[in-house]
C-alpha positions in Angstrom: -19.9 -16.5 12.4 -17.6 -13.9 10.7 -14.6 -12.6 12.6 -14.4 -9.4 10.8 -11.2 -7.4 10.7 -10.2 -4.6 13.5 -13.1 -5.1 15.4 -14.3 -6.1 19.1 -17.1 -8.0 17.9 -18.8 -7.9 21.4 -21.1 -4.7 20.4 -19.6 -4.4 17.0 -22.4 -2.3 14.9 -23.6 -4.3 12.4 -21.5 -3.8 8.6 -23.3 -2.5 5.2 -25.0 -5.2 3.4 -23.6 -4.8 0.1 -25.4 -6.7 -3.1 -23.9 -5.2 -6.0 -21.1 -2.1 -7.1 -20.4 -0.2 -10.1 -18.4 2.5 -11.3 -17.5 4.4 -7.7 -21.0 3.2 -5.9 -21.9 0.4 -3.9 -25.1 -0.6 -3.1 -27.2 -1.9 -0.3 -30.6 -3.2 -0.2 -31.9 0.4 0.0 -29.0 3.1 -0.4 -26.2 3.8 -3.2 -23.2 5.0 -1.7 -20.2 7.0 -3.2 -17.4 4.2 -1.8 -14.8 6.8 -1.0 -12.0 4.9 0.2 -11.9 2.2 -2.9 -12.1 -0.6 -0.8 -8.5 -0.1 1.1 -7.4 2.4 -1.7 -7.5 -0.7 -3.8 -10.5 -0.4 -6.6 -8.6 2.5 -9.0 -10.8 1.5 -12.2 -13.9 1.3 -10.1 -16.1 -1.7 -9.6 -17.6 -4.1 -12.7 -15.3 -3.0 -14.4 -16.4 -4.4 -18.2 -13.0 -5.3 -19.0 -11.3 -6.6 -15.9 -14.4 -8.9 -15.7 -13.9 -9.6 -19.3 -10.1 -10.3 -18.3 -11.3 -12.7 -15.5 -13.3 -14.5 -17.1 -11.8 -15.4 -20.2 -8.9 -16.6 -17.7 -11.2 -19.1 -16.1 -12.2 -21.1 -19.1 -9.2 -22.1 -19.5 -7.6 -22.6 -15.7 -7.6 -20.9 -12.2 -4.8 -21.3 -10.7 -1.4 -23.8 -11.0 1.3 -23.5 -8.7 4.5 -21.8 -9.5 6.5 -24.6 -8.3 7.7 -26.7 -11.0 5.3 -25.4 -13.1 4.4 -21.7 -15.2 1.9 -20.5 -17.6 1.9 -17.5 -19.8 -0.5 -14.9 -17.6 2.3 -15.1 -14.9 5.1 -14.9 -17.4 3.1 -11.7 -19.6 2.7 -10.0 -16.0 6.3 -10.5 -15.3 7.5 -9.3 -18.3 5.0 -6.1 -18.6 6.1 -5.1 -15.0 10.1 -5.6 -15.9 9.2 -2.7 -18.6 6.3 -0.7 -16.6 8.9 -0.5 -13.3 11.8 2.5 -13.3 15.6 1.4 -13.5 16.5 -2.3 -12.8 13.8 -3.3 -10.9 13.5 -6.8 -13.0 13.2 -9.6 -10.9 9.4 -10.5 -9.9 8.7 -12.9 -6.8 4.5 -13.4 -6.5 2.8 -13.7 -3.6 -0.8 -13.3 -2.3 -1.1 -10.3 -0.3 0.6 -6.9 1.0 1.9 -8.4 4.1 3.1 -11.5 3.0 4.9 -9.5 0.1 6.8 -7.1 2.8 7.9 -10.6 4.6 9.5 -11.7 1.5 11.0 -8.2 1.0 12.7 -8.5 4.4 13.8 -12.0 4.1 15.2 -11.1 1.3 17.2 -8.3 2.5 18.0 -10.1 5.3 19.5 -13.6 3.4 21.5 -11.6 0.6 23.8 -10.8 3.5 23.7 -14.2 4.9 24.8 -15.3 1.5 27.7 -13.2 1.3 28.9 -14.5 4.5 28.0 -10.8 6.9 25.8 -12.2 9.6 26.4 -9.1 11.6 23.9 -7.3 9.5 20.7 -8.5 11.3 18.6 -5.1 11.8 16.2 -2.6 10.0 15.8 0.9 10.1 12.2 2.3 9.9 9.7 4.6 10.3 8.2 5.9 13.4 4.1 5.4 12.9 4.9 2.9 10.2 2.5 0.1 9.4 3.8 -2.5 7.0 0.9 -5.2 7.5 -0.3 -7.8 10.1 2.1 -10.8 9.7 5.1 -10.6 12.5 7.8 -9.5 10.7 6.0 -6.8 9.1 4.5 -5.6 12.6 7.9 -5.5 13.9 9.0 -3.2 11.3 5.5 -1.5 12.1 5.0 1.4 14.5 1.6 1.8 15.4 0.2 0.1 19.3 -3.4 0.8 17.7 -2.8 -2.4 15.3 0.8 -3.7 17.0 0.4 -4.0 20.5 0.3 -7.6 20.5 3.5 -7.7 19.8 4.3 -5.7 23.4 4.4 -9.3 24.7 8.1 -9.8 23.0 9.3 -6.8 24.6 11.5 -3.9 22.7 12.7 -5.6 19.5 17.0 -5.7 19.3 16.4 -5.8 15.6 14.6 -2.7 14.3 15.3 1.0 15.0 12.5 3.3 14.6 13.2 7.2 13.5 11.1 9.9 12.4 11.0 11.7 9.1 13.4 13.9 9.5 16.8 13.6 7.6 18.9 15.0 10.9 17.3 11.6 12.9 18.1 9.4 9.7 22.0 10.5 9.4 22.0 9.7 13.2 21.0 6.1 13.1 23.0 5.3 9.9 26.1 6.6 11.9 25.3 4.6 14.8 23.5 1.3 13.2 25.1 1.3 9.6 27.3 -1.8 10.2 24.5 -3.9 11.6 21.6 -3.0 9.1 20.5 -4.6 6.3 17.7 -3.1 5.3 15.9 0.3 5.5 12.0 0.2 4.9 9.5 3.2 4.1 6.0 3.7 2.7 7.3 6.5 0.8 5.9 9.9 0.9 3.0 8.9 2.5 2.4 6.6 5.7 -1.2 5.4 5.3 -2.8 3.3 7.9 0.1 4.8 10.4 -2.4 8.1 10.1 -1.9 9.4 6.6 1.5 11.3 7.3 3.1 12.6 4.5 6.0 13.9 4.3 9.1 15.1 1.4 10.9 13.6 -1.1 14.0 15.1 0.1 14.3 12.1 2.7 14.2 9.7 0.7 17.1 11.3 -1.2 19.0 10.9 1.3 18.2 7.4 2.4 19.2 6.5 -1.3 22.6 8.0 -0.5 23.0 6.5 3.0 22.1 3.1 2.4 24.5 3.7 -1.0 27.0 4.9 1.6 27.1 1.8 4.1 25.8 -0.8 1.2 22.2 -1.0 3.1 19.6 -2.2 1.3 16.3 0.0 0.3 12.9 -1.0 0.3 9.9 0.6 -1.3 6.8 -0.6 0.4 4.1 0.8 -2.3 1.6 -1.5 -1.6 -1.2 1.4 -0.3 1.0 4.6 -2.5 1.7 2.8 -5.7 -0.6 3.2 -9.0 -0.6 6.7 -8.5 -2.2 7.4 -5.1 0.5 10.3 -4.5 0.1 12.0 -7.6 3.5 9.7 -8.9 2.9 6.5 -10.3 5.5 5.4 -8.2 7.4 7.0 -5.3 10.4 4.6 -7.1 10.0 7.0 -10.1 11.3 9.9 -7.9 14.0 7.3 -5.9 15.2 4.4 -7.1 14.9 1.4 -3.9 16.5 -1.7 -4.5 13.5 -3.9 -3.2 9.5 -2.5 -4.4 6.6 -4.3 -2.7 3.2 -3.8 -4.8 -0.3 -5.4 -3.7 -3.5 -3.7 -3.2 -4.2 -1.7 -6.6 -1.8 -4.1 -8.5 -5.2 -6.4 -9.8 -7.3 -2.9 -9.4 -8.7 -4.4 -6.1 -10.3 -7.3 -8.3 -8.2 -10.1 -6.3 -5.2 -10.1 -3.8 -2.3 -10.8 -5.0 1.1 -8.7 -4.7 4.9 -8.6 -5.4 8.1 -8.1 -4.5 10.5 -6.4 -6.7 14.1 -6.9 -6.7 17.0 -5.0 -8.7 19.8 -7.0 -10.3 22.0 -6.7 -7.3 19.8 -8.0 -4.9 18.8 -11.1 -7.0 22.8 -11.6 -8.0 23.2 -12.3 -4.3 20.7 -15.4 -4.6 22.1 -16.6 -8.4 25.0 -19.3 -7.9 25.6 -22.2 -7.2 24.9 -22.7 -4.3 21.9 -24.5 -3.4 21.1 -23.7 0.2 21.5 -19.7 -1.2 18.3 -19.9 -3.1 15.2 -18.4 -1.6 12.9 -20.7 0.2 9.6 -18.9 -0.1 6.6 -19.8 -2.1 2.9 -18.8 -1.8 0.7 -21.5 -2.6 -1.1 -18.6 -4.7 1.8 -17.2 -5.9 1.1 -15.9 -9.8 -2.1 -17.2 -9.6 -3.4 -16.5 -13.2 -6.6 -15.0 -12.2 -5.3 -12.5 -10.7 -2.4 -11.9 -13.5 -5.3 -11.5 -15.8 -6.2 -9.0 -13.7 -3.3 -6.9 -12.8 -2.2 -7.2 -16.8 -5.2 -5.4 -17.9 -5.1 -2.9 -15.0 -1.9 -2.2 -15.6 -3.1 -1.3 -19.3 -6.5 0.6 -18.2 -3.4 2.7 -15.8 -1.7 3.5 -19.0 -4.4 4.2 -21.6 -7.3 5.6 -19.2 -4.8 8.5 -18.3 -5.1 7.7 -15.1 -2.2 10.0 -13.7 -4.4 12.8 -15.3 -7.2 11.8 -13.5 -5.7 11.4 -10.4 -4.1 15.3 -11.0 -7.5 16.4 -11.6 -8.8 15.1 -8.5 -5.9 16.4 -6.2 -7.1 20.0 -8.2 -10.7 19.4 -7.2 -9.9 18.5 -3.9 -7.8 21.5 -3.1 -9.9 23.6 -4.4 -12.7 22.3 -2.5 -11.0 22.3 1.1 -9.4 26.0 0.6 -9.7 28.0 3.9 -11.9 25.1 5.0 -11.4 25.3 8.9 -12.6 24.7 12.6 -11.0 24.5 15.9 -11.5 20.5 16.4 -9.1 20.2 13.5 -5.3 19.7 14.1 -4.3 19.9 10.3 -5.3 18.8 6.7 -3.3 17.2 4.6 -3.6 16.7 0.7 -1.4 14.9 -1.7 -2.0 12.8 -5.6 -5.8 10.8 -4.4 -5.5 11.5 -0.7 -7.1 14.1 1.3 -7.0 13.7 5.3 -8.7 16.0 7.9 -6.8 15.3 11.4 -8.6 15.9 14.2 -7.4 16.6 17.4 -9.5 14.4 19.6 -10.5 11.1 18.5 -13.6 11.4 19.8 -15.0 13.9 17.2 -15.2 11.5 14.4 -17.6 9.3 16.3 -20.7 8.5 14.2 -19.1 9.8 11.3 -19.8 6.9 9.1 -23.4 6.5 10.0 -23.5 9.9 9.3 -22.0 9.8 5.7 -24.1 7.0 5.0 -27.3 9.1 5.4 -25.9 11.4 3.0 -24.7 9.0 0.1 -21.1 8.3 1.0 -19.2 5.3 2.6 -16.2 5.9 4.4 -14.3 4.8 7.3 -12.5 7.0 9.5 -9.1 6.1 11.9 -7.6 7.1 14.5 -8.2 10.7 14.3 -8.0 10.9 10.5 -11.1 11.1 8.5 -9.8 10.7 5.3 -10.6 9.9 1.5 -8.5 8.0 -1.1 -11.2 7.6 -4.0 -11.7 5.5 -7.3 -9.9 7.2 -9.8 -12.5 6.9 -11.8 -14.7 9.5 -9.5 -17.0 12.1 -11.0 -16.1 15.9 -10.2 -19.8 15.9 -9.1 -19.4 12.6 -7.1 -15.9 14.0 -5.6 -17.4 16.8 -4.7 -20.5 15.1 -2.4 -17.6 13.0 -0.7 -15.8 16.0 0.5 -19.1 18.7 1.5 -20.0 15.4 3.5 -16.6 15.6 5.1 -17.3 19.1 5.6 -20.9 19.3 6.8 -20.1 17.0 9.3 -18.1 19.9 11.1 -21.0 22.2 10.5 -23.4 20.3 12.6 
């Protein structure tokens, strides 16, 4: 029997049988269906794509997968080196791992061991976000904020080792003047807090977390694993600010096979170099690199580049705005819109039940939250196709 994620299975409705996927649709036995949230806002380049596949399989004739430990091979090395020059400022130094979560663990053990290694054991908590959601391993739901996905972790009590503000720069100046000495990291989705309810919110934060953690030598982290590839009309929030630590997964192998990484600037990986032995980083994935999935991210990474795909995603924030102008009704508590994201809040949960039956009727798969129905699409979406997704989202308030 399958457990199947972020569901009580006693009464769960049965999932969409899905036995093929092309382009933006996927298909059941008897229904094609615009998928409009890209499979976790991981598919950018669509599905069966010719040349990922092509990329794939050209990979498997010669091997899967060899470990990193002890051992190497040139998809791993071509992906490291592509991303040293694709990534803004010094972000150089590439550690592999298998998924988001796991990726956002190593981020904070690293954070957390470069001031072990310099001797400054005081510096044992993190400062994030309020309605944050990092992932479902423990260290990453401790940094999380959500008691929808989190509230397992009730069962520890109040965590001494993370401070949780909101987005607000008079809230952030407050905890660095009351925490600074004890952090040692700072972690944000930037710009946009996905699975924590699609909150968006301004770059002018982030400025200033750059200057505070400059300030009191904190460490920034970047978790772009749901906003990186473009999703908020930047290819990277890290474009804008510079973190010292960027976590990447989801569209990294454009949703063809998980695998993520976390990015470290010069500094961070100077304060692991020496020699030293117990000062090296004990972490390793047995999938880390996993050539496969190199082969994939290395020719998503080039579709991102010569597919124009920050033009695309430009034209579908256009489409989408004009589309949901003076679009209204009294259930709703705002919309939001930013790069590939739209989100309709509503106030009550309760109005988006039956939602996704009732975009399925009409052509569409999606899968509402919370109180957020919401779409992050393909890239490689149709205006015609873009355009169904959101009249869907709209006629369901029509009813």
């Amino acid at each position: 029997m399958i457990w199947y994620p972020y569901e009580q299975m006693k009464g769960m409705k049965a999932p969409y049988q899905i036995v093929d996927a092309e382009g933006v649709y996927l298909y059941t036995k008897n229904r094609k269906l615009i998928d409009s949230v890209a499979s976790w806002w991981s598919v950018i380049h669509g599905y069966k794509h010719p040349e990922l596949n092509q990329a794939i399989l050209e990979q498997a004739e010669r091997f899967s997968h060899v470990m990193l430990g002890g051992l190497t091979h040139v998809p791993v090395q071509r992906l490291a080196e592509k991303l040293e020059q694709f990534l803004p400022g010094d972000l150089n130094h590439i550690f592999f791992s298998d998924s988001g979560s796991v990726a956002v663990e190593v981020a904070l053990k690293m954070a957390l061991q470069f001031y072990r290694n310099r001797g400054e054991k005081r510096r044992t908590m993190v400062l994030a976000l309020e309605h944050a959601y990092h992932g479902d391993t423990f260290k990453a739901m401790e940094v999380g904020d959500d008691a929808d996905y989190h509230f397992v972790m009730e069962a520890y009590g109040p965590s001494a080792y993370v401070k949780h503000i909101p987005t607000q720069i008079e809230a952030l100046e407050e905890a660095f003047e009351k925490y600074h000495d004890r952090l040692h990291a700072m972690i944000v989705e930037p710009l946009l807090q996905a699975a924590g309810g699609m909150r968006m919110y301004e770059v002018s934060f982030l400025r200033r977390a750059r200057e505070l953690c400059d300030q009191y030598e904190v460490l920034l982290i970047f978790d772009e694993v749901a906003t990186g590839f473009g999703r908020t009309g930047h290819r990277f929030a890290a474009d804008l600010v510079l973190p010292d630590i960027l976590v990447l997964g989801k569209a990294l192998t454009g949703g063809y096979i998980g695998h993520a990484v976390t990015v470290a600037n010069q500094k961070v990986f100077d304060g692991f170099y020496d020699d030293h032995a117990e000062h090296a980083l004990m972490h390793g994935p047995t999938f880390a690199g996993n050539a496969l999935a190199c082969s994939a991210a290395l020719k998503s990474i080039e579709l991102f580049e010569t597919q124009k795909e920050m033009e695309k995603i430009k034209r579908i924030e256009e489409i989408t705005r004009r589309e949901m102008m003076d679009f209204s009704d009294p259930r709703i508590q705002e919309i939001r819109m930013m790069g590939g994201c739209v989100c309709i809040e509503v106030k009550d949960a309760m109005t988006l039940k039956g939602y996704q039956q009732f975009a399925y009727e009409r052509g569409v798969f999606s899968r509402p939250f919370l109180q957020c129905l919401y779409a992050m699409v393909p890239y490689v979406i149709g205006e015609e196709e873009l355009v169904q997704v959101l009249d869907t989202m709209k006629a369901w308030f029509a009813r």
